[in-house]
Backbone as JSON, one array per atom type, in Angstrom:
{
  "sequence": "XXXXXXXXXXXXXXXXXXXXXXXXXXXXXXXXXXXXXXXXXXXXXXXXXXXXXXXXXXXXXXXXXXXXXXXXXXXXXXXXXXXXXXXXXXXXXXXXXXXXXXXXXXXXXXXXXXXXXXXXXXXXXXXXXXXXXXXXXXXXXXXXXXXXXXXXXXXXXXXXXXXXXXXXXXXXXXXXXXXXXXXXXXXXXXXXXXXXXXXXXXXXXXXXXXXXXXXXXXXXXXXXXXXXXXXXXXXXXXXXXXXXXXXXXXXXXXX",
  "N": [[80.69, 104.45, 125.74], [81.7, 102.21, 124.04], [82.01, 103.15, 122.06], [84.42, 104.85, 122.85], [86.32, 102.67, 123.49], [86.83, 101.4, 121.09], [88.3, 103.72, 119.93], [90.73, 103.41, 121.24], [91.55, 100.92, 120.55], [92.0, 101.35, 118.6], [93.95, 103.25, 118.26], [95.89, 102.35, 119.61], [96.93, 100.27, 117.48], [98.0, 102.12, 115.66], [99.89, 102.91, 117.02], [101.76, 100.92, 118.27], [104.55, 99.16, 118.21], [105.0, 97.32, 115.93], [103.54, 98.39, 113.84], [105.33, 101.48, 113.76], [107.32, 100.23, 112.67], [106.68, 99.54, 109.99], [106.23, 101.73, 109.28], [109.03, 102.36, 107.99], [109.5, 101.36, 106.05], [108.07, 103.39, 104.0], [109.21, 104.83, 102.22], [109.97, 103.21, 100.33], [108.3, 101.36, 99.73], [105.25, 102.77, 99.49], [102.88, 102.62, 98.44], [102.34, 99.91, 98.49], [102.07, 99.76, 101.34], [100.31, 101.41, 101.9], [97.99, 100.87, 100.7], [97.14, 98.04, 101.88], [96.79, 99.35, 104.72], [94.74, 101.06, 104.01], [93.01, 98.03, 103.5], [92.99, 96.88, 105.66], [91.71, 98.73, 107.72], [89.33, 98.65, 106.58], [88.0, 96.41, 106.72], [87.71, 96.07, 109.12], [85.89, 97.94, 109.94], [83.85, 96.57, 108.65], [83.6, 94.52, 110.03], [82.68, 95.04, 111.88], [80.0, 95.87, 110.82], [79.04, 93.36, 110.75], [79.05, 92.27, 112.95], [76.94, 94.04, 114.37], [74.58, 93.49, 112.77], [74.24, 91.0, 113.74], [73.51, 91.14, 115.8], [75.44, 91.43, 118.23], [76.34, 91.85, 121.73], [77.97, 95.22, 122.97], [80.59, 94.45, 124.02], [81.36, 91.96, 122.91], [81.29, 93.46, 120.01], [82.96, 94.86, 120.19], [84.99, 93.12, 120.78], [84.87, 91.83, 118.09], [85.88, 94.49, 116.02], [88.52, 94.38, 116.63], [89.41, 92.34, 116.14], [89.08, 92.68, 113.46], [90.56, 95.07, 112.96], [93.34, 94.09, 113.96], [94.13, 92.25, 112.07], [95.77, 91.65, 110.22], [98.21, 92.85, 110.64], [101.05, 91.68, 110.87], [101.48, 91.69, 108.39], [102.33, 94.36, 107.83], [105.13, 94.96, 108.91], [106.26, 93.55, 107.21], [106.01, 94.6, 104.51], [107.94, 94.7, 102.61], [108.09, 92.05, 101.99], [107.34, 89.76, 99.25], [103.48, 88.55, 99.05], [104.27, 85.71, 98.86], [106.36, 84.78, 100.36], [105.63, 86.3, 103.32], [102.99, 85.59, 103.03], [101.73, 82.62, 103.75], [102.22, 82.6, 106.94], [101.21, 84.77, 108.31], [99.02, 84.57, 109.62], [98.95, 83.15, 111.83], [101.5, 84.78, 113.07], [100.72, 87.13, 113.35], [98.78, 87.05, 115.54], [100.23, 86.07, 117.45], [101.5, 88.62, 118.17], [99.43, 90.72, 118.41], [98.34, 89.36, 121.02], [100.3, 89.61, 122.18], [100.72, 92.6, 122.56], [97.64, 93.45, 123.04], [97.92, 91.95, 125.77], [99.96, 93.88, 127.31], [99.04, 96.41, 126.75], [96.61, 97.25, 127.04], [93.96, 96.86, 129.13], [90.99, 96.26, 128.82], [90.22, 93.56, 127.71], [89.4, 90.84, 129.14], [91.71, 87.39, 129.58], [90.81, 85.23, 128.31], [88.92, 86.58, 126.59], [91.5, 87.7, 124.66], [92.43, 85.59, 124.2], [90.28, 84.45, 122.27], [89.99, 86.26, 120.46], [92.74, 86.32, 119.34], [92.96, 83.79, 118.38], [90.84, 83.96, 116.11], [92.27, 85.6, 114.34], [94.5, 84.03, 113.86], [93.51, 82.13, 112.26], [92.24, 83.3, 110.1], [93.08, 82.9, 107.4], [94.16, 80.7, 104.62], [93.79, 76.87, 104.96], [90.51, 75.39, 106.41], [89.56, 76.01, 109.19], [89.32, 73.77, 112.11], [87.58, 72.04, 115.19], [86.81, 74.59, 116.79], [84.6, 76.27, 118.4], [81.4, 77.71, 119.43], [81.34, 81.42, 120.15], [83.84, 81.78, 119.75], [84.26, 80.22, 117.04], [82.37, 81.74, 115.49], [83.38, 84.48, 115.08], [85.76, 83.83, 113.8], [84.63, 82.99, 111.33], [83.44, 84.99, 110.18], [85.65, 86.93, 110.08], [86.77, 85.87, 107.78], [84.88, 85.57, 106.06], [84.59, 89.06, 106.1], [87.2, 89.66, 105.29], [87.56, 88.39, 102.59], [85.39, 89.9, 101.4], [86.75, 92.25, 101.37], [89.11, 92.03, 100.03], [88.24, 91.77, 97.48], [87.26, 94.29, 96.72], [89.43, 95.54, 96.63], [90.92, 93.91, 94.62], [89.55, 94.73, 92.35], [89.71, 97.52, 92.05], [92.45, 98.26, 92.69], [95.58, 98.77, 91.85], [96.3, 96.22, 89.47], [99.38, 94.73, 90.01], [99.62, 95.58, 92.96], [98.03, 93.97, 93.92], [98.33, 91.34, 93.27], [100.45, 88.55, 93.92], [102.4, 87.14, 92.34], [104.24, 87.9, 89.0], [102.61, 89.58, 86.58], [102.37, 87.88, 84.23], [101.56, 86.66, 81.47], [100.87, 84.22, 80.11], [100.87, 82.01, 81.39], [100.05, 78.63, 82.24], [96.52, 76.84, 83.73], [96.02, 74.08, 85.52], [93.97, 72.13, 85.31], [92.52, 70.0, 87.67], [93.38, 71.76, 89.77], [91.65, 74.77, 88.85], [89.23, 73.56, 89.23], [89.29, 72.63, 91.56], [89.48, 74.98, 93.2], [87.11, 76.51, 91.92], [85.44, 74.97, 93.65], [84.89, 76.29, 95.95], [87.02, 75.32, 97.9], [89.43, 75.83, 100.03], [92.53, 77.13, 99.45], [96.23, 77.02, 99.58], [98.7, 79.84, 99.18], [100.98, 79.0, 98.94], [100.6, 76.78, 96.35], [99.57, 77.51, 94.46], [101.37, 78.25, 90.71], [101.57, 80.21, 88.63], [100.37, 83.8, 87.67], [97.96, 83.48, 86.44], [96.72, 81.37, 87.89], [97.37, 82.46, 90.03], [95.05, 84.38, 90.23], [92.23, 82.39, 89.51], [92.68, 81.06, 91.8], [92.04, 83.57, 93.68], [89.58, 83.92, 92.74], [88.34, 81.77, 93.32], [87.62, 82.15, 95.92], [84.93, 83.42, 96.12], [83.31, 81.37, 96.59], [83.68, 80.23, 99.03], [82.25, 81.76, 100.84], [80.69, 82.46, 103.71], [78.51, 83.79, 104.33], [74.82, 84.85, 102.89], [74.89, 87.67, 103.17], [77.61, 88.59, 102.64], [78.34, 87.06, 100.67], [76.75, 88.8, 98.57], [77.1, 91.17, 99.09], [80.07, 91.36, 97.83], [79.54, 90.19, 95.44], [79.38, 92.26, 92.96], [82.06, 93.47, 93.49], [83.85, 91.25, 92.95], [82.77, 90.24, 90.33], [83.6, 92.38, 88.81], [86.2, 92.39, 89.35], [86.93, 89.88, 88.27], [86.39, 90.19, 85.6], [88.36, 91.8, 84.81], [90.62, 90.02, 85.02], [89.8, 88.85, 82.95], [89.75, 89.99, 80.66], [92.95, 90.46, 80.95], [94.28, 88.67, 80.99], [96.38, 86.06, 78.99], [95.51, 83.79, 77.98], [93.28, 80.95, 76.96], [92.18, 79.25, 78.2], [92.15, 79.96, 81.07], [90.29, 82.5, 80.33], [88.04, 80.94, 80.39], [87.93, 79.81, 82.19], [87.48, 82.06, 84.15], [84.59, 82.66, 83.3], [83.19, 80.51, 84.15], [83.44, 80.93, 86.59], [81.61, 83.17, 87.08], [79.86, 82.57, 86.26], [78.88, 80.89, 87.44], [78.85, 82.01, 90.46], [76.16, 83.45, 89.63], [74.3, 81.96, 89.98], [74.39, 80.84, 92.61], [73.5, 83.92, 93.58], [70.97, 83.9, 92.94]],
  "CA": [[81.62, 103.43, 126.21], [81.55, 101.56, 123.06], [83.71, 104.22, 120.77], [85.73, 105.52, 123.61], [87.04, 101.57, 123.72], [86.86, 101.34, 119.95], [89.12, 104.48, 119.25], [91.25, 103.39, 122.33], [91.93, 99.96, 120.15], [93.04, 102.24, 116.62], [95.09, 104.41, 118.49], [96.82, 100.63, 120.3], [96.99, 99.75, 116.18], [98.43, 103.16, 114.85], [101.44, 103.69, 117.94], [102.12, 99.93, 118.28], [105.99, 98.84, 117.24], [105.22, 96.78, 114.17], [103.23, 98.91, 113.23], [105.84, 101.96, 113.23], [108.4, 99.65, 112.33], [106.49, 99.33, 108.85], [106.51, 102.8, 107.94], [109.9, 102.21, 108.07], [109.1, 100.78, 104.64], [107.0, 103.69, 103.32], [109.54, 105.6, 101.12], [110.34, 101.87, 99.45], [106.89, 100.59, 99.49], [104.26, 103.7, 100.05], [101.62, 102.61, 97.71], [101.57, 98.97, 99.33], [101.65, 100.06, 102.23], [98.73, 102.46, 102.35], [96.86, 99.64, 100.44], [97.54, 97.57, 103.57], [96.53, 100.09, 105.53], [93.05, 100.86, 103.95], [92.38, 97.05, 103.58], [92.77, 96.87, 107.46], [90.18, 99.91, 107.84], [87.78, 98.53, 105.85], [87.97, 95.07, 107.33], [87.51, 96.43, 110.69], [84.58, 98.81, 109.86], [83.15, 95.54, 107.84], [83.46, 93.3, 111.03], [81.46, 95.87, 113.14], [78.85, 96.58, 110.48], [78.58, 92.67, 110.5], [78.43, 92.31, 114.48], [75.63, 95.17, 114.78], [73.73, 92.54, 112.14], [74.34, 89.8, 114.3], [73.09, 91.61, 117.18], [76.4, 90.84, 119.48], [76.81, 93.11, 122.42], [79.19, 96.1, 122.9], [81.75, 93.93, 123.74], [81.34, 91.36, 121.27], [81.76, 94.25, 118.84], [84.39, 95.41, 119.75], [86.01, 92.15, 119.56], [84.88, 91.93, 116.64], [86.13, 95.16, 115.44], [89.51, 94.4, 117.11], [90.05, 91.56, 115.3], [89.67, 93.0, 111.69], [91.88, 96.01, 113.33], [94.59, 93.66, 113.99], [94.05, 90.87, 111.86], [97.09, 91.87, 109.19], [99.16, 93.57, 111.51], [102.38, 90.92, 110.07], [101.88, 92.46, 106.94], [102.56, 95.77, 107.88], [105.91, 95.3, 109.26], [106.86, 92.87, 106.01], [105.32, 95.01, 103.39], [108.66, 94.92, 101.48], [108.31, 90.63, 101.41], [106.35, 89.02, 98.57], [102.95, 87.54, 99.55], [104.44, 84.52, 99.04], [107.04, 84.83, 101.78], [104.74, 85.97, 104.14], [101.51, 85.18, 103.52], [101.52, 81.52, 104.91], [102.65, 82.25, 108.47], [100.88, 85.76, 108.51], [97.61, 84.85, 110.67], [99.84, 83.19, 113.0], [102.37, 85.69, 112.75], [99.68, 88.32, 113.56], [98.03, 86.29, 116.32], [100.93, 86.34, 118.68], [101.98, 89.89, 117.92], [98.07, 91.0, 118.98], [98.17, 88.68, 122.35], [101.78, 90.66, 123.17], [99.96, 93.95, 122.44], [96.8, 93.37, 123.81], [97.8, 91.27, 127.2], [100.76, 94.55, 127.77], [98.86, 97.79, 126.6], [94.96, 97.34, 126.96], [92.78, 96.73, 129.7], [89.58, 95.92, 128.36], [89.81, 92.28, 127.62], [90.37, 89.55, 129.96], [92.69, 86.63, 129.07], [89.97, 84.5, 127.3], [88.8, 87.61, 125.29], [91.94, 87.91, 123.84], [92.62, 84.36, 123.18], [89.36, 83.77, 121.78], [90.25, 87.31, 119.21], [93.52, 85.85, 118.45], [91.76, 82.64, 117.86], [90.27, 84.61, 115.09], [93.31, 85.8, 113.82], [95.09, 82.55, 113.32], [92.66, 80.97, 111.23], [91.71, 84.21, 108.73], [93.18, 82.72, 106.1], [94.14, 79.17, 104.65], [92.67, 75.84, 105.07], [89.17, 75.69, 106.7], [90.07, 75.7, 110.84], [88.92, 72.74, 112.34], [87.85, 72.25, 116.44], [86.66, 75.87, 116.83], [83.0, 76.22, 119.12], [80.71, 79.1, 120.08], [81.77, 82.71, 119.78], [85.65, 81.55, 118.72], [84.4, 80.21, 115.8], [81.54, 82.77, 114.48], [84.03, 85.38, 115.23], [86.87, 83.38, 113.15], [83.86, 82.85, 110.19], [83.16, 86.5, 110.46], [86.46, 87.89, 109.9], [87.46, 84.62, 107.26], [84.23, 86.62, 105.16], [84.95, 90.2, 105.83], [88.29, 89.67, 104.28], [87.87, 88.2, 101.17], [84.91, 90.8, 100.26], [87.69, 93.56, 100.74], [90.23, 91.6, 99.11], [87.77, 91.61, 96.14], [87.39, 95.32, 96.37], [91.13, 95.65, 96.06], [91.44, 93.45, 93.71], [89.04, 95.32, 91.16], [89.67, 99.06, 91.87], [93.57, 98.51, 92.95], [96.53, 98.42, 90.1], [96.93, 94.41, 89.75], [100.92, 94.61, 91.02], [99.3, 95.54, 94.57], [97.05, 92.81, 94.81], [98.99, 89.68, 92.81], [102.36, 87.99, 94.37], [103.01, 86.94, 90.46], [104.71, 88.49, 87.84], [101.67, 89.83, 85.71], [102.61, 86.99, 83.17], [99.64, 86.05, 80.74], [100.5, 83.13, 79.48], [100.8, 80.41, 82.3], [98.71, 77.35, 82.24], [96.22, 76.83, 85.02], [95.75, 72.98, 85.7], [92.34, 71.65, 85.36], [92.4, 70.02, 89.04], [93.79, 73.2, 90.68], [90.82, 75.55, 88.77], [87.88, 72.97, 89.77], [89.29, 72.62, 93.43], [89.38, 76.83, 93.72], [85.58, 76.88, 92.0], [84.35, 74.34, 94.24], [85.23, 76.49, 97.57], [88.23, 74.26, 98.41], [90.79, 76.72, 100.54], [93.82, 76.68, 99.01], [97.08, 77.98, 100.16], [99.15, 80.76, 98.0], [102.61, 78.06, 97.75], [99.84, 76.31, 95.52], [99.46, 78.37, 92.8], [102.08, 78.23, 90.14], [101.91, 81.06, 88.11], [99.3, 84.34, 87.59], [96.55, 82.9, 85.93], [96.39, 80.63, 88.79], [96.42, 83.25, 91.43], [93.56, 84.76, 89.53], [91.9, 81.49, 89.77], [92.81, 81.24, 93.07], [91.27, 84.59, 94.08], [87.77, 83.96, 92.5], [87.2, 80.55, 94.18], [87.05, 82.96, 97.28], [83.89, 84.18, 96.65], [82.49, 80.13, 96.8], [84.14, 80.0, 100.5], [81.84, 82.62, 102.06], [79.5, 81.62, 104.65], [76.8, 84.56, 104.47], [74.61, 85.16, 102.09], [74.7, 89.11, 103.31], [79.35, 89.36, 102.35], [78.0, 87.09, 99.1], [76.13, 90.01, 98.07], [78.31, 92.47, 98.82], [81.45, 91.17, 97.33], [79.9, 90.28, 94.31], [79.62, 93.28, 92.34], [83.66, 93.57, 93.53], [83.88, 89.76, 92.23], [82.48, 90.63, 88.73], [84.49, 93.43, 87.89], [87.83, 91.5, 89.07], [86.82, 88.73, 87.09], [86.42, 90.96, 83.8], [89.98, 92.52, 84.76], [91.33, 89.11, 84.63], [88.88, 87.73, 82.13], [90.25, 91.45, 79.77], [94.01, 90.64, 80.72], [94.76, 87.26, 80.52], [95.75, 85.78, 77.25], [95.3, 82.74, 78.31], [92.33, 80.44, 76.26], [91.97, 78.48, 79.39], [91.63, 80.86, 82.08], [89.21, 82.91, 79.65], [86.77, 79.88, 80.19], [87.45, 79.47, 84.12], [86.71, 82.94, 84.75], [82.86, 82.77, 82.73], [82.97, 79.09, 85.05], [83.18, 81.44, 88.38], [80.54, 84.26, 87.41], [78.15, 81.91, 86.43], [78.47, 79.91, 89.16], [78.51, 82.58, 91.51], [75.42, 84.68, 89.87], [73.5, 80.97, 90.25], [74.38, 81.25, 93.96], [72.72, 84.04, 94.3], [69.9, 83.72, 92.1]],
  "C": [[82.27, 102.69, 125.03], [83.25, 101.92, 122.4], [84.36, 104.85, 121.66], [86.81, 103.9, 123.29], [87.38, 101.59, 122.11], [88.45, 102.61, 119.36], [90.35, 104.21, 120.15], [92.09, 102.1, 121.24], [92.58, 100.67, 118.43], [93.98, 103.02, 117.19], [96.21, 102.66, 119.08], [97.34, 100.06, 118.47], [97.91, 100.67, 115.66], [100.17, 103.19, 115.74], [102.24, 102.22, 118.29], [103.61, 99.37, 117.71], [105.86, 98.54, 115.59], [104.55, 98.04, 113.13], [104.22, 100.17, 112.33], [106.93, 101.18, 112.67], [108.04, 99.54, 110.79], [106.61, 100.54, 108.33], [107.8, 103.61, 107.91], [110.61, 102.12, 106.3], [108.74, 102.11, 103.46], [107.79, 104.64, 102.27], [109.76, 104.54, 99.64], [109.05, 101.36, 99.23], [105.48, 101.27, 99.73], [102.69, 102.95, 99.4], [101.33, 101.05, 97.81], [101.27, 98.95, 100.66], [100.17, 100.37, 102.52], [97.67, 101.87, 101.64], [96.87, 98.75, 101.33], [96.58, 98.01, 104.57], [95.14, 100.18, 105.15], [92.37, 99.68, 104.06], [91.95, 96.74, 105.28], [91.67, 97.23, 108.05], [89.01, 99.07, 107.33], [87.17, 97.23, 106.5], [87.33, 95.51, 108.32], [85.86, 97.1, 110.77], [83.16, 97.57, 109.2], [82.83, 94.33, 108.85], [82.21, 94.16, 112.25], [80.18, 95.72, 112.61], [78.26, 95.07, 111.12], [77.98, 92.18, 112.2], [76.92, 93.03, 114.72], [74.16, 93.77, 114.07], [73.18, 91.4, 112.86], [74.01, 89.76, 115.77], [74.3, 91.02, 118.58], [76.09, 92.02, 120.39], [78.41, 93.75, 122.3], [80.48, 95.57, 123.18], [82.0, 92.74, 123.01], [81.76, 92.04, 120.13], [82.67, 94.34, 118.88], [85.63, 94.57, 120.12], [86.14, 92.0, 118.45], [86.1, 92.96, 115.48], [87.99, 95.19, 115.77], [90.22, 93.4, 116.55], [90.34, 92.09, 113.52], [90.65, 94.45, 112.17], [93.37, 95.67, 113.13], [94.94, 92.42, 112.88], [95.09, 90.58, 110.49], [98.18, 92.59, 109.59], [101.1, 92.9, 110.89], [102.78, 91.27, 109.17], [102.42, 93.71, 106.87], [104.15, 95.67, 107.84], [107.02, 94.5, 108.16], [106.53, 93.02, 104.93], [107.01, 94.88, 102.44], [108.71, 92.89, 100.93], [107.18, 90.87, 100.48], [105.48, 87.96, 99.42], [103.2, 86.01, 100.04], [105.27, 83.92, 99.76], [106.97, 84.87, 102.89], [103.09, 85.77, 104.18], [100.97, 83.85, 104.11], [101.49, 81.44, 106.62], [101.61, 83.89, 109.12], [99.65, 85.73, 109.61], [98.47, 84.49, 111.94], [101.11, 83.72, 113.91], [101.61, 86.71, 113.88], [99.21, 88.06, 114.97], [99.09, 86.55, 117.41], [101.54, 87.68, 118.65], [100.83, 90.88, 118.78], [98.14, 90.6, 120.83], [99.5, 89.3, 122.78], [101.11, 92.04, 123.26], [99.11, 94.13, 123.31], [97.35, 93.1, 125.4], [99.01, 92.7, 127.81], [100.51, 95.65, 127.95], [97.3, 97.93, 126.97], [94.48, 96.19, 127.71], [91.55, 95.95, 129.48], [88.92, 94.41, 127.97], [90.32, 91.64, 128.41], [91.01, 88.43, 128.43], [91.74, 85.72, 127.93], [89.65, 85.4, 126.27], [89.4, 87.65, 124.22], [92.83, 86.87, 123.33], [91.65, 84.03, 122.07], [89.33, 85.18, 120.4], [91.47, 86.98, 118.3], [93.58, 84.59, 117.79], [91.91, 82.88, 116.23], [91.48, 84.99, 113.63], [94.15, 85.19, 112.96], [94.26, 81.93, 112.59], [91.53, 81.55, 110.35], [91.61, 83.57, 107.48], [93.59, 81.24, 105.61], [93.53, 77.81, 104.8], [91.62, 76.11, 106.34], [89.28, 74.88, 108.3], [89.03, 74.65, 111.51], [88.33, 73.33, 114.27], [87.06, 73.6, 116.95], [85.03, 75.53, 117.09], [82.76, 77.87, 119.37], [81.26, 80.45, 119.41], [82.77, 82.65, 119.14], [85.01, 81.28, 117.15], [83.52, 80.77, 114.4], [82.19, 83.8, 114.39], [85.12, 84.82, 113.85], [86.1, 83.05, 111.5], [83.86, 84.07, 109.61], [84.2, 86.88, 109.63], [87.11, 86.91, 108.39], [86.12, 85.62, 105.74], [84.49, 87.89, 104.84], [85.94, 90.38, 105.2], [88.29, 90.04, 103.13], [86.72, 89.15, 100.46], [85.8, 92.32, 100.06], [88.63, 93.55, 100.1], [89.6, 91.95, 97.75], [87.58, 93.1, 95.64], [88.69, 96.24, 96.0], [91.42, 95.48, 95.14], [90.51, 94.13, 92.09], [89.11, 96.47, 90.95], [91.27, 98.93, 92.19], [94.31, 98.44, 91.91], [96.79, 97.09, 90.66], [97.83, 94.19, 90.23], [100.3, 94.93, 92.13], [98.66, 94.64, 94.76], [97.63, 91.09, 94.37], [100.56, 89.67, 93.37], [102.59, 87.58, 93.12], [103.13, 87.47, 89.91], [103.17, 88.28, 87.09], [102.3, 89.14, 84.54], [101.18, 86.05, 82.71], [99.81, 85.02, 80.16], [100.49, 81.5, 79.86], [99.29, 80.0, 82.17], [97.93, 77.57, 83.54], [95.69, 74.89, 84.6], [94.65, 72.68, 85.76], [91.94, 71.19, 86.92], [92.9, 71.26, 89.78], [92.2, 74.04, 90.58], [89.84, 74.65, 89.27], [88.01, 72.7, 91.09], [89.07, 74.21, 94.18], [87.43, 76.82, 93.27], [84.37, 76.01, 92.25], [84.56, 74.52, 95.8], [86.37, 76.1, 98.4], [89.06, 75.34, 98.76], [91.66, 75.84, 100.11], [95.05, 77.67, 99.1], [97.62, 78.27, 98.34], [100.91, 79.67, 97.71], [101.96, 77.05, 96.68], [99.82, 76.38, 93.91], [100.93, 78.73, 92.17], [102.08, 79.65, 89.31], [100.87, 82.4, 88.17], [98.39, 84.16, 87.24], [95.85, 81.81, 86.78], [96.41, 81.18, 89.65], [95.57, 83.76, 91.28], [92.83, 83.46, 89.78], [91.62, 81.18, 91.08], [91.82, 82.05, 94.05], [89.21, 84.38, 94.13], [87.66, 82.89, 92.94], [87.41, 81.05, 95.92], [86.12, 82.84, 97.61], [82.76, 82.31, 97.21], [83.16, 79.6, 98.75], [83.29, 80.65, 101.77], [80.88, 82.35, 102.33], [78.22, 82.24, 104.47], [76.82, 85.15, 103.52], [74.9, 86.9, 101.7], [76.52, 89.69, 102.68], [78.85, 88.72, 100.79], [77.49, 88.21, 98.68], [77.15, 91.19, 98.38], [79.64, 92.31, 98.16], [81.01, 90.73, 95.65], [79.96, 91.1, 93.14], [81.31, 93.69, 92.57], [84.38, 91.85, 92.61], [83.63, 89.68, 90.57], [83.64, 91.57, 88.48], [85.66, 92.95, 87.94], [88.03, 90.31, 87.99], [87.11, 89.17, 85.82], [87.47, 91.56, 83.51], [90.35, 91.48, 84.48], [91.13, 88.5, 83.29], [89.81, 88.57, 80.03], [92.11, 90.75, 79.89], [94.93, 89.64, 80.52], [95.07, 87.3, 79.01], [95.44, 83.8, 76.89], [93.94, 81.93, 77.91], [91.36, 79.88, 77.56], [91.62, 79.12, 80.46], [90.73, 81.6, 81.39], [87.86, 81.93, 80.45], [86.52, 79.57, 82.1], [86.64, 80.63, 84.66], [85.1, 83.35, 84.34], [82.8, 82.06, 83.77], [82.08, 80.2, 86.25], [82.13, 82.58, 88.02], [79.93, 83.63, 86.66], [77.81, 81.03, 87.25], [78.32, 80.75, 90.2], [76.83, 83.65, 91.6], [74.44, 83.49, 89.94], [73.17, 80.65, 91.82], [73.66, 81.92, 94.34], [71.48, 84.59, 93.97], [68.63, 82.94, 92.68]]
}
């Protein structure tokens, strides 16, 4: 029952408008795209493993797994914008795109289901969602973790232009209040950050945002090695010293 519903919700993901409407994109943008595209996968497969953990039932999961399915869906169909165009509006973007999908093509969830998935949706990314009870908001924790440990696997095995909205420029400042608000957990949106050494910055006060100890551990071995990419490409004196800051604060975490 489970994976008949499960493959029923990737095939609703794969034939979906926005979706083809993005690989619309893919002769202009193939290789963000299909980074896109695996981050999605992995998310999704990363929200199940974490459900099974969490002992939800079969349909719990496969909310679960329906939310990291859909939960970048905005991006797909605006892979030629810069993050920084759409990545503010993107959960909520995503969120009503899902609830047109869902409530028109698929069965399987009533109306609360798939408020309480696009819930989830809307409040992936950005400041730290307020209001939010019960299942809405372990589901909206859930997928707010699974993220950022695949962001971090992106960001250390991907070429840097796919994962930074900034000109790979090494010699911007990063502000002393900006870096101690990122490596003390503080969500902080991407119109924030001024230059690359501050979306680097940015990035690594991720890993101090995540709720369970079980995505800490998995993201940080992806967290180290991004760090040492930035820590290697910077030339920056100052960011040098933030990025030691965040991997010794994070290997004290989980020490």
């Amino acid at each position: 029952m489970y994976q008949t519903e499960k493959e029923r919700i990737i095939n609703l993901f794969k034939t979906c408008p926005f979706t083809i409407d993005g690989l619309k994109h893919l002769e202009d943008h193939a290789s963000r795209l299909w980074a896109k595209f695996r981050h999605i996968e992995n998310v999704a497969k990363l929200m199940e493993s974490a459900a099974e953990e969490a002992g939800f039932s079969e349909k719990e999961k496969l909310m679960a797994f329906t939310v990291g399915q859909f939960h970048d869906i905005a991006c797909i169909n605006d892979i030629a914008l810069t993050g920084k165009e759409y990545g503010p509006q993107h959960g909520a973007r995503g969120a009503i795109i899902t609830f047109g999908i869902l409530t028109q093509y698929y069965d399987g969830f009533s109306r609360e289901e798939i408020q309480t998935i696009t819930t989830a949706i809307t409040n992936h990314d950005g400041a730290e969602p307020e209001g939010l009870e019960g299942f809405c908001k372990t589901l909206t924790f859930m997928l707010r973790d699974c993220d950022k440990v695949d962001c971090y696997r992106r960001q250390s095995t991907e070429p840097l232009e796919n994962v930074f909205q900034r000109p790979l420029e090494f010699d911007g400042s990063v502000r002393h209040e900006f870096a101690m608000r990122c490596l003390a957990g503080t969500p902080m949106k991407y119109a924030e950050m001024q230059n690359f050494n501050e979306e680097a910055i940015l990035y690594l006060g991720w890993f101090f945002q995540l709720n369970s100890v079980s995505c800490q551990k998995a993201a940080f071995p992806f967290f180290k090695a991004f760090a040492m990419r930035i820590f290697n490409t910077t030339e920056n004196a100052a960011t040098k010293l933030y990025v030691k800051e965040a991997i010794k604060k994070a290997q004290s975490i989980l020490n």
